[in-house]
Backbone bond lengths (Angstrom), bond angles and torsions (degrees), N, CA, C in turn:
res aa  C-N    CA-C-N  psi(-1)  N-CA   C-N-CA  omega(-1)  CA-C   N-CA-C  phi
1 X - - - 1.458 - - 1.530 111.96 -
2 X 1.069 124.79 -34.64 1.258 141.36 -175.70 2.081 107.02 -58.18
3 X 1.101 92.25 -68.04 1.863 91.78 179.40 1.409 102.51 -75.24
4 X 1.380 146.90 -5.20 1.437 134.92 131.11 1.466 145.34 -51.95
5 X 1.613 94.95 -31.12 1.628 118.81 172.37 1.565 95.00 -83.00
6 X 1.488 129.30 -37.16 1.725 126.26 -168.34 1.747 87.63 -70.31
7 X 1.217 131.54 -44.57 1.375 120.16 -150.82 1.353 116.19 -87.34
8 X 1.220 106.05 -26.40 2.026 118.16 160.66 1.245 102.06 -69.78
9 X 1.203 126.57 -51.63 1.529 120.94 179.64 1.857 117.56 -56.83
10 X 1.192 110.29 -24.60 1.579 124.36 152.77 1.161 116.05 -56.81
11 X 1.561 126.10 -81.30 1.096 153.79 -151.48 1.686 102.22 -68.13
12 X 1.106 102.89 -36.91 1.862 96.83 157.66 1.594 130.56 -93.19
13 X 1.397 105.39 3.17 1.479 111.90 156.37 1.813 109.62 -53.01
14 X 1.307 95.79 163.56 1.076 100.28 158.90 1.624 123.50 -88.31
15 X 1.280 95.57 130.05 1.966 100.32 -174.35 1.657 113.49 -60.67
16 X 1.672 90.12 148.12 1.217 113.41 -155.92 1.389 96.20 -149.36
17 X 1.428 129.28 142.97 1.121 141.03 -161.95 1.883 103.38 -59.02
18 X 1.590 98.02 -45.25 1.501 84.79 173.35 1.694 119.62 -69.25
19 X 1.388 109.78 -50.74 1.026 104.13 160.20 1.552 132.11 -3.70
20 X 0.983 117.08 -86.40 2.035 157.27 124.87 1.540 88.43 18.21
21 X 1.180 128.27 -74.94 1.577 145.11 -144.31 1.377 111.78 -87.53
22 X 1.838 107.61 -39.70 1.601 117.00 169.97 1.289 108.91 -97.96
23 X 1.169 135.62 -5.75 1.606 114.80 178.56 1.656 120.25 -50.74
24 X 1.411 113.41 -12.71 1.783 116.99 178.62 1.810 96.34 -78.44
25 X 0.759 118.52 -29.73 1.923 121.90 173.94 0.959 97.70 -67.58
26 X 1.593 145.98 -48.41 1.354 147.44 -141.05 1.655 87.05 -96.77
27 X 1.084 125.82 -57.63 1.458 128.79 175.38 1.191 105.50 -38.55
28 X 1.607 127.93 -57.83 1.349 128.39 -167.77 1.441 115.18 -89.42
29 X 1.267 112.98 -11.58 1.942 108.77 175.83 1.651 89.93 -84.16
30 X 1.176 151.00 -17.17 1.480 148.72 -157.59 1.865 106.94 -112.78
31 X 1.053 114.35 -8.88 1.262 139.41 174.85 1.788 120.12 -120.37
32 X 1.380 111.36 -24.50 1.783 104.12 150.08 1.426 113.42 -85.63
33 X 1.016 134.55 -31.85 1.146 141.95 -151.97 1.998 99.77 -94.36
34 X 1.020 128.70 -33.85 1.517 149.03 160.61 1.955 84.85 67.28
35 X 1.022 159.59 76.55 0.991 148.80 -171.41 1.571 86.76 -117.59
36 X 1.553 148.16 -0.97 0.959 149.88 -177.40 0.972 139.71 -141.80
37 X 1.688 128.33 68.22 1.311 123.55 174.05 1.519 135.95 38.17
38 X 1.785 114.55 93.37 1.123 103.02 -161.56 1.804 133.13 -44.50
39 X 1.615 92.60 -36.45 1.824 78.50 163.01 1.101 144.00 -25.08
40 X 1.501 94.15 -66.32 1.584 134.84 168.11 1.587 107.83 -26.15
41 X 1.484 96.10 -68.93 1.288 93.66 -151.89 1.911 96.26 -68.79
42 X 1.099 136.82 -26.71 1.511 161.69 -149.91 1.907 100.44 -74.21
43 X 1.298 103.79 -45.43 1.503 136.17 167.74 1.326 104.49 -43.39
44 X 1.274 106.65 -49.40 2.059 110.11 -169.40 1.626 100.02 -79.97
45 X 1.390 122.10 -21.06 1.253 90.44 -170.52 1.452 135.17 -74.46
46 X 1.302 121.72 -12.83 1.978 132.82 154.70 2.169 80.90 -40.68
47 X 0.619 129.30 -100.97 1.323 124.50 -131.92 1.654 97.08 -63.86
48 X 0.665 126.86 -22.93 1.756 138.23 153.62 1.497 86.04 -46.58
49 X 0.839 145.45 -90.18 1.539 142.61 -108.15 1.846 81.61 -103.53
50 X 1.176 116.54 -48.37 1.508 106.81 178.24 1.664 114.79 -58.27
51 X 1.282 124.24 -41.82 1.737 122.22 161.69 1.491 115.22 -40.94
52 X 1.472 109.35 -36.43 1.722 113.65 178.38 0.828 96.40 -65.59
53 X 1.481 122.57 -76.86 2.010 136.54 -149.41 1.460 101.48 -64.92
54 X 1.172 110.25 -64.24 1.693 101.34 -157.68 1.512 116.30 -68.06
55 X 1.242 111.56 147.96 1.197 101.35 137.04 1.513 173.93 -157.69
56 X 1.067 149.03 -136.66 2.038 135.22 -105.72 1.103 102.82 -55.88
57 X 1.954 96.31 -56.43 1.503 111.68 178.34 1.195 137.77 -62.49
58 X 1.280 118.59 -11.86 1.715 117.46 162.66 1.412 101.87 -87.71
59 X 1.323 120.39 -37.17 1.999 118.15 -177.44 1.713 88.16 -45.82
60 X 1.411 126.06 -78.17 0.996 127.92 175.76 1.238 155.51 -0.77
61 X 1.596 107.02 -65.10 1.267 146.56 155.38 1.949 113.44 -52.18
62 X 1.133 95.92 -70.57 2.104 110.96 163.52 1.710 102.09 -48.16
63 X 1.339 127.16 -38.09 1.255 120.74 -167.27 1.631 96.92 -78.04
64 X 1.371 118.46 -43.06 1.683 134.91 -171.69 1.760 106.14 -51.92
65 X 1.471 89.79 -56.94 1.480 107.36 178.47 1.436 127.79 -51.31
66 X 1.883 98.48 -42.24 1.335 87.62 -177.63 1.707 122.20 -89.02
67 X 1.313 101.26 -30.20 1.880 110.65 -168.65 1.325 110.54 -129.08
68 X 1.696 113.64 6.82 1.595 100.50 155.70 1.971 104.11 -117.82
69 X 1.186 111.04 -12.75 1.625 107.50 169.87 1.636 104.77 -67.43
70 X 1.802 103.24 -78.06 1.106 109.50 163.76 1.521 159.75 -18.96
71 X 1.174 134.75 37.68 1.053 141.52 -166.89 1.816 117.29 -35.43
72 X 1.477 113.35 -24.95 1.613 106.62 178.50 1.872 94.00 -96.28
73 X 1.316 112.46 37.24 1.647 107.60 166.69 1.612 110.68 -156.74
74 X 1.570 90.40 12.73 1.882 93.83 165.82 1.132 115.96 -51.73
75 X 1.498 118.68 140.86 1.428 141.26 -160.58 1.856 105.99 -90.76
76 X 1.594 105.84 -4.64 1.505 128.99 175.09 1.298 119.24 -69.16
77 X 0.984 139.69 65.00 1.634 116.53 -172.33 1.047 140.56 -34.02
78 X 1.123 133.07 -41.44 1.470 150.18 -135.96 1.792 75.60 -118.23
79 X 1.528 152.56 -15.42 1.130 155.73 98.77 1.749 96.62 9.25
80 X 0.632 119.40 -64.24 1.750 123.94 -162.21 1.618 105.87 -85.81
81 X 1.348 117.03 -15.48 1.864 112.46 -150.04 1.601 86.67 -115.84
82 X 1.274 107.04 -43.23 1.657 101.43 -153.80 1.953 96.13 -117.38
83 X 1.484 106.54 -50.59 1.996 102.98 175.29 1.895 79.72 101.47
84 X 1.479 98.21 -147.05 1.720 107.61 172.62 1.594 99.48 -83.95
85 X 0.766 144.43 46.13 1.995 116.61 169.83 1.497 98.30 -105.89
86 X 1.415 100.14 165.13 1.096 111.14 -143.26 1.602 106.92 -82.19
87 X 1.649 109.08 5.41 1.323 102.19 -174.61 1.659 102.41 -96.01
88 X 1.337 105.16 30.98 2.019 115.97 -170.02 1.665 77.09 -96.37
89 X 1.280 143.78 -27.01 1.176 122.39 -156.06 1.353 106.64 -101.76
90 X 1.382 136.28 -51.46 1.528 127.35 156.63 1.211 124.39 -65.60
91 X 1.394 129.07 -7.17 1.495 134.75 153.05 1.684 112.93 -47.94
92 X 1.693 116.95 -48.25 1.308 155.08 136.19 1.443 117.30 12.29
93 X 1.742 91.24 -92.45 1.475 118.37 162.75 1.257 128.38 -42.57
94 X 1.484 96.24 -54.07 1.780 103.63 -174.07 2.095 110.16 -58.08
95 X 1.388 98.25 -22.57 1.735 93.96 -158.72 1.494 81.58 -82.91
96 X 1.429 119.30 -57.05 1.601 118.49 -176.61 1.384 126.26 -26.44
97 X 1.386 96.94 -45.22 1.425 111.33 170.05 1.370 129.31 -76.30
98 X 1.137 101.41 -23.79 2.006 129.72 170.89 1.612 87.83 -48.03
99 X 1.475 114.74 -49.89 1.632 114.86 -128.44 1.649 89.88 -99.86
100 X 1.738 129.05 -27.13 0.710 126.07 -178.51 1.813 112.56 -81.88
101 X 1.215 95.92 -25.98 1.559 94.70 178.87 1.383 95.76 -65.87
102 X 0.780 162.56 -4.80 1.586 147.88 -167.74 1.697 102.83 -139.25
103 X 1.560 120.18 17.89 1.288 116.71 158.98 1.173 116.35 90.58
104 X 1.556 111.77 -2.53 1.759 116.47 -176.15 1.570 106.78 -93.51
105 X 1.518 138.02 114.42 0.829 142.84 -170.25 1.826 115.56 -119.98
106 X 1.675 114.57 135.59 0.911 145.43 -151.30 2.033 105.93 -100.00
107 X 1.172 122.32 123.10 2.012 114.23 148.33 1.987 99.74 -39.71
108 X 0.957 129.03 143.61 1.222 124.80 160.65 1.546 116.55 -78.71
109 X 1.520 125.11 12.23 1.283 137.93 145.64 1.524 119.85 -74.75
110 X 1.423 124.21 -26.56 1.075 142.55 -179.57 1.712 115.77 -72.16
111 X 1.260 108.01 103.72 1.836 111.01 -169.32 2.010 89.50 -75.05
112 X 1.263 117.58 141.13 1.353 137.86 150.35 1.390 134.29 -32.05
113 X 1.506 98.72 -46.42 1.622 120.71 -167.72 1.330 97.85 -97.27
114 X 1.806 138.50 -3.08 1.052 108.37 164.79 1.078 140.83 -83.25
115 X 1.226 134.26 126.39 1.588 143.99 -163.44 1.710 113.91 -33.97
116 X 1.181 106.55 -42.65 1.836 96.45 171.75 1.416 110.06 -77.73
117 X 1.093 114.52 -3.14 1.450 97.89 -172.61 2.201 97.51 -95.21
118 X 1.564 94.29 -63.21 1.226 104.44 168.98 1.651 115.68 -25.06
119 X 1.142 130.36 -41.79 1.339 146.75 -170.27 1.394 109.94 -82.61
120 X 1.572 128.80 -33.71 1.070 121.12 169.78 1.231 124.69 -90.88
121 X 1.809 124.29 0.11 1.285 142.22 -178.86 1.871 87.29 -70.28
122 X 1.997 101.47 -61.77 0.932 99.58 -166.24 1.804 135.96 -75.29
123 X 1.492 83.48 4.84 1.592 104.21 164.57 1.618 114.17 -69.96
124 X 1.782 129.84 -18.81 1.021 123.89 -135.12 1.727 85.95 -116.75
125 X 1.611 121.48 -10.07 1.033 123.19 -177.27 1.432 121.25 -93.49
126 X 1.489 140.53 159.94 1.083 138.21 136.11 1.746 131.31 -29.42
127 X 1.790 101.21 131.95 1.682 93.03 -156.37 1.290 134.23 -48.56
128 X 1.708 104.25 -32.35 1.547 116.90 -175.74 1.749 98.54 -59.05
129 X 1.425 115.41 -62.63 1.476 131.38 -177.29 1.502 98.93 -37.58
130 X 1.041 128.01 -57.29 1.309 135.13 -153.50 1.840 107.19 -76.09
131 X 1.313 109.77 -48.05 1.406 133.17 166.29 2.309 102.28 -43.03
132 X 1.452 88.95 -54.20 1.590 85.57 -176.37 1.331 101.67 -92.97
133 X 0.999 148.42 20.15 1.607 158.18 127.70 1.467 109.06 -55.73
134 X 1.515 131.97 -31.88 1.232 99.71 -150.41 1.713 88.53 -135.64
135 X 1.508 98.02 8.73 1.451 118.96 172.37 1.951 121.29 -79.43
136 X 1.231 73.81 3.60 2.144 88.92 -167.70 1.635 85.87 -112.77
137 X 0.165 134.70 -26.41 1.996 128.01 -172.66 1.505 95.36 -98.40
138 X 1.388 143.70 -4.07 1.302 123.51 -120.83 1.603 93.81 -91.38
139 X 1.427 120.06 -23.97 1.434 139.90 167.56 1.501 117.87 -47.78
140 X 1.400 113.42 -22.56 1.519 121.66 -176.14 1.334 99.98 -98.07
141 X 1.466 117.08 -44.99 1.762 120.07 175.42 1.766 104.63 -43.28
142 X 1.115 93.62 -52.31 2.167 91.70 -161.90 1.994 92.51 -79.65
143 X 1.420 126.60 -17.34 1.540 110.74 -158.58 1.868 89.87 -79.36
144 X 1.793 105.75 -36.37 1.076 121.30 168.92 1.837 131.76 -35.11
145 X 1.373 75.90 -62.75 1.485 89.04 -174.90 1.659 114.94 -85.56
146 X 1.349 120.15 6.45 1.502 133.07 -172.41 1.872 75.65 -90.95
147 X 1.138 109.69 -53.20 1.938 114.14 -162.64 1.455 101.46 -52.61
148 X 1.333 107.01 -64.92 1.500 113.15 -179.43 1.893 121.19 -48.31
149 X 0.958 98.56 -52.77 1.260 99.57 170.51 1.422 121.56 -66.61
150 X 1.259 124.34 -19.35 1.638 116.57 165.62 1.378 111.93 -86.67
151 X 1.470 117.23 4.86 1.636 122.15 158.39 1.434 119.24 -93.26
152 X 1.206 106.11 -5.98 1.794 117.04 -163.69 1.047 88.32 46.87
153 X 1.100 129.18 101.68 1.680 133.66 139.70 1.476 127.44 -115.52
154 X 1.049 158.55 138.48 1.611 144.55 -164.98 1.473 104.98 -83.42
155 X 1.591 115.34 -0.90 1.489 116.03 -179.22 1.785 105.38 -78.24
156 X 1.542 98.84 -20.41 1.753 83.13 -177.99 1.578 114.13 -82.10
157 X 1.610 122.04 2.23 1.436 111.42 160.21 1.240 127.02 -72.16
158 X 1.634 111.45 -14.14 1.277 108.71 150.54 1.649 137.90 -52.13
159 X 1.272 107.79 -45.38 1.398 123.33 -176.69 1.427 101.94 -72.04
160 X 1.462 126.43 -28.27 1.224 119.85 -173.72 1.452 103.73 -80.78
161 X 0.962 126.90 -34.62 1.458 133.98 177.29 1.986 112.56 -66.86
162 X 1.371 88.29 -12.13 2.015 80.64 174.11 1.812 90.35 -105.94
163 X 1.199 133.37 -35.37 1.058 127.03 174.63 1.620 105.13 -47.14
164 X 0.999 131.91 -59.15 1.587 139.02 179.35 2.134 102.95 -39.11
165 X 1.469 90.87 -49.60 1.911 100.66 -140.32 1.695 76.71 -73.11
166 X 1.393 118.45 -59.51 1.855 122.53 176.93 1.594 108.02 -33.27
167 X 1.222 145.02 -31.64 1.140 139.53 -139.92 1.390 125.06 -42.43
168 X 1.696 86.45 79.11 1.536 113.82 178.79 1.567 106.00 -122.99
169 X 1.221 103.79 160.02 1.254 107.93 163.48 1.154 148.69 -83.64
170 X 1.670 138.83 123.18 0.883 135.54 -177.42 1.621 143.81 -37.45
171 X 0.882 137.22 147.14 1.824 121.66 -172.39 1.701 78.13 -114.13
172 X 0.884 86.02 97.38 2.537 89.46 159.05 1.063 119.71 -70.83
173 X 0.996 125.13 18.04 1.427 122.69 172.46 1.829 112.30 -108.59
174 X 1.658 89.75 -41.44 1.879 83.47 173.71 1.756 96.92 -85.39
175 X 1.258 130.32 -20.75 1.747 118.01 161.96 1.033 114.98 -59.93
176 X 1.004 146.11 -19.70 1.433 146.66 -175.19 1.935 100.65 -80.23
177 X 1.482 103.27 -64.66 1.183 112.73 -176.24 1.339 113.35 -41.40
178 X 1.597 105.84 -54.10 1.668 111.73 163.45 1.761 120.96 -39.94
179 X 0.710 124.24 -36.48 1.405 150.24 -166.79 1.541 95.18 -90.49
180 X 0.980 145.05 -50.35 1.827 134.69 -175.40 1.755 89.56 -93.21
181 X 1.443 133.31 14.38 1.799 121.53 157.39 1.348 96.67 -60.53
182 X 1.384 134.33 156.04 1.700 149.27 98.35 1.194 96.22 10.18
183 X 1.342 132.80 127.67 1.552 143.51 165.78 1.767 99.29 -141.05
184 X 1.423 120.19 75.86 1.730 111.57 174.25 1.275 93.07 -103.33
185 X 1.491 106.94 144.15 1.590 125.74 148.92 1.351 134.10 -8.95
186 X 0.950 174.05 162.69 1.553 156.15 138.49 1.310 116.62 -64.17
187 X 1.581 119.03 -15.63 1.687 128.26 170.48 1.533 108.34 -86.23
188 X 1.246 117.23 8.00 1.367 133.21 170.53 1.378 139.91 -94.19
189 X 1.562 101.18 39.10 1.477 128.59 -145.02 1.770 104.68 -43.60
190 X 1.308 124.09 -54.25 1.017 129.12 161.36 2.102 135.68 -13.10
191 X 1.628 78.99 -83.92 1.500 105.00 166.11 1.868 95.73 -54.79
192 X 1.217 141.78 -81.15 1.423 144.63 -168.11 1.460 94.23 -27.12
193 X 0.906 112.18 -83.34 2.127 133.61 174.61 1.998 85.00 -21.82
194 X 0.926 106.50 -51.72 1.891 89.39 -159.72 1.629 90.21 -62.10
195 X 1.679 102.38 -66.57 1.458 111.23 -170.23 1.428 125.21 -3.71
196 X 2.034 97.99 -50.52 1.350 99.94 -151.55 1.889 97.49 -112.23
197 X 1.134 117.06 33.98 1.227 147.69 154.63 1.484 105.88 -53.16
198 X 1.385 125.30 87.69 1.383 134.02 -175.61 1.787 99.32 -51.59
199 X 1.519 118.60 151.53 1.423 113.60 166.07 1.366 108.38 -109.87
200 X 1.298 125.28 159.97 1.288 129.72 169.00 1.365 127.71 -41.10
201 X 1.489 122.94 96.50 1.503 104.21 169.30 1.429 137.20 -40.85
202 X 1.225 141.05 143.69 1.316 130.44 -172.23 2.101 102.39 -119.02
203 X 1.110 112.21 120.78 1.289 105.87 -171.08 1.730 101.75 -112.91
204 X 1.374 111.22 -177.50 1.584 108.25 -176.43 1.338 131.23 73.94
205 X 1.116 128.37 165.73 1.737 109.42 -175.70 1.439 134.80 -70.47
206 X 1.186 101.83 33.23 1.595 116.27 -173.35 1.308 99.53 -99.02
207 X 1.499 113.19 -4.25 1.825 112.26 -164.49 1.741 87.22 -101.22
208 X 1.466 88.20 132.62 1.680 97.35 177.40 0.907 130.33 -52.63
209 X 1.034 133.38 176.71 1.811 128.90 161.77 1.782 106.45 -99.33
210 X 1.557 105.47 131.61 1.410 107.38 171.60 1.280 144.13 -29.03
211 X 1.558 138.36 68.76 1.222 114.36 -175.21 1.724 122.30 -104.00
212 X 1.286 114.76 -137.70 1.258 116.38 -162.16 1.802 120.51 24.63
213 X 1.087 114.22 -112.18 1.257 128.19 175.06 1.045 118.76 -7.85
214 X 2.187 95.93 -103.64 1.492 123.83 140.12 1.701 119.09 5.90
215 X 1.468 108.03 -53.86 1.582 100.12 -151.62 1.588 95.19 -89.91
216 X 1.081 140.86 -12.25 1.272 168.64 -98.83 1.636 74.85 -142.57
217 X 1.004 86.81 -100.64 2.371 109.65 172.59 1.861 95.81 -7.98
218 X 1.101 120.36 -85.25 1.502 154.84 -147.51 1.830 92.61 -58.40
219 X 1.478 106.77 -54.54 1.486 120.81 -165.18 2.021 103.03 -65.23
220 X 1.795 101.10 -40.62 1.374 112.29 -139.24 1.579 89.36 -70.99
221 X 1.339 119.30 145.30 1.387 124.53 172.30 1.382 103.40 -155.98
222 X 1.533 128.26 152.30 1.975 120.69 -152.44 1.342 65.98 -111.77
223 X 1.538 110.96 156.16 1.644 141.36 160.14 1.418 107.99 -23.24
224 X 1.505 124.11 118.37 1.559 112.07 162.33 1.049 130.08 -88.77
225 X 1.430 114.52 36.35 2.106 128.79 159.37 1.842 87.53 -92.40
226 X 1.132 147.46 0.93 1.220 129.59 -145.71 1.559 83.42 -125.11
227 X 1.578 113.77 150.51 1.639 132.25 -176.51 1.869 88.27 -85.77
228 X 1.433 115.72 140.90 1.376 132.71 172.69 1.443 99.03 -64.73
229 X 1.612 106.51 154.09 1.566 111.58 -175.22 1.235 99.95 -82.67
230 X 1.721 115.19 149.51 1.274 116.92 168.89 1.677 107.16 -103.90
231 X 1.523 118.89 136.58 0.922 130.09 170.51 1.786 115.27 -70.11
């Protein structure tokens, strides 16, 4: 499970010439390793075959479009849980610190909550651990991959493939919520422009206390008989 969780955690980077050059390894460590339902894995190959054919600069450009234009397909999580309020910033802290307690260390340019990174923390764990790691977000995987797939893109066989590896259950109530966000096009210059319309921070004790997700994040700690992950 581990060099399957490293190669999604690639494969949603943004492309990069190496990138570009190894994605046939990434195909084949995710296909020796079978940690995913042959469908599953069968699903990735359009975006396999687009890393071959295209190229850098249109991979690029499609990657720009979808999850750095896009704000209802940011690759951020806590993007999806919190937006700007101010509990996005000790929500933040707490995972950073998640990642350092267990030896996985970050650039301090490097945000926590982003999904390739998150994914390779949870590459570094044991499967069950890793499974209930990736079982707390698991609501952002399917709100995700509902988006992608009404773009046809081959990036949402990715998302379907963490929906599989999490196989946890959903809370429908924060999917739903996901589901009534703003979701415009990226040719939707307008709608995008509102999207990314900062909201008012709210400071003082009126700001909630963390749940679902978040509290999930804050609580989760791996067995302490177990050696910390090395990054």
């Amino acid at each position: 499970m581990s060099r399957t969780l490293k190669a999604l955690s690639l494969l949603l980077s943004y492309p990069t010439e190496e990138l570009k050059a190894g994605a046939g390894e990434l195909r084949a460590a995710i296909t020796e390793e079978r940690a995913l339902k042959p469908r599953t894995r069968y699903a990735l190959d359009p975006l396999f075959e687009e890393f071959a054919r295209d190229e850098l600069i249109d991979l690029q450009g499609r990657y720009v479009d979808l999850f750095d234009r896009t704000r209802s397909l940011s690759l951020h999580l806590f993007e999806h849980v919190h937006g700007e309020s101010r509990e996005r910033g000790q929500a933040m802290i707490d995972l950073r610190e998640t990642y350092l307690g267990q030896g996985f260390r970050m650039t301090p340019e490097e945000l926590p909550d982003y999904l390739p990174a998150f994914l390779e923390f949870a590459s570094l764990l044991p499967p069950r651990e890793a499974r209930e790691m990736l079982a707390q977000p698991a609501h952002v995987f399917h709100g995700l991959f509902e988006r992608l797939a009404k773009r046809r893109t081959p990036y949402g066989a990715v998302l379907q493939a963490l929906i599989e590896l999490s196989g946890g259950r959903v809370d429908p109530e924060a999917l739903e919520d996901l589901r009534r966000q703003p979701d415009p096009s990226a040719d939707d210059f307008v709608a995008v422009d509102a999207a990314w319309e900062e909201a008012p921070v709210k400071f003082g004790p009126e700001t909630p206390e963390p749940t679902g997700f978040v509290a999930k994040l804050r609580a989760w700690k791996r067995p302490a008989d177990r050696p910390p992950a090395e990054s």
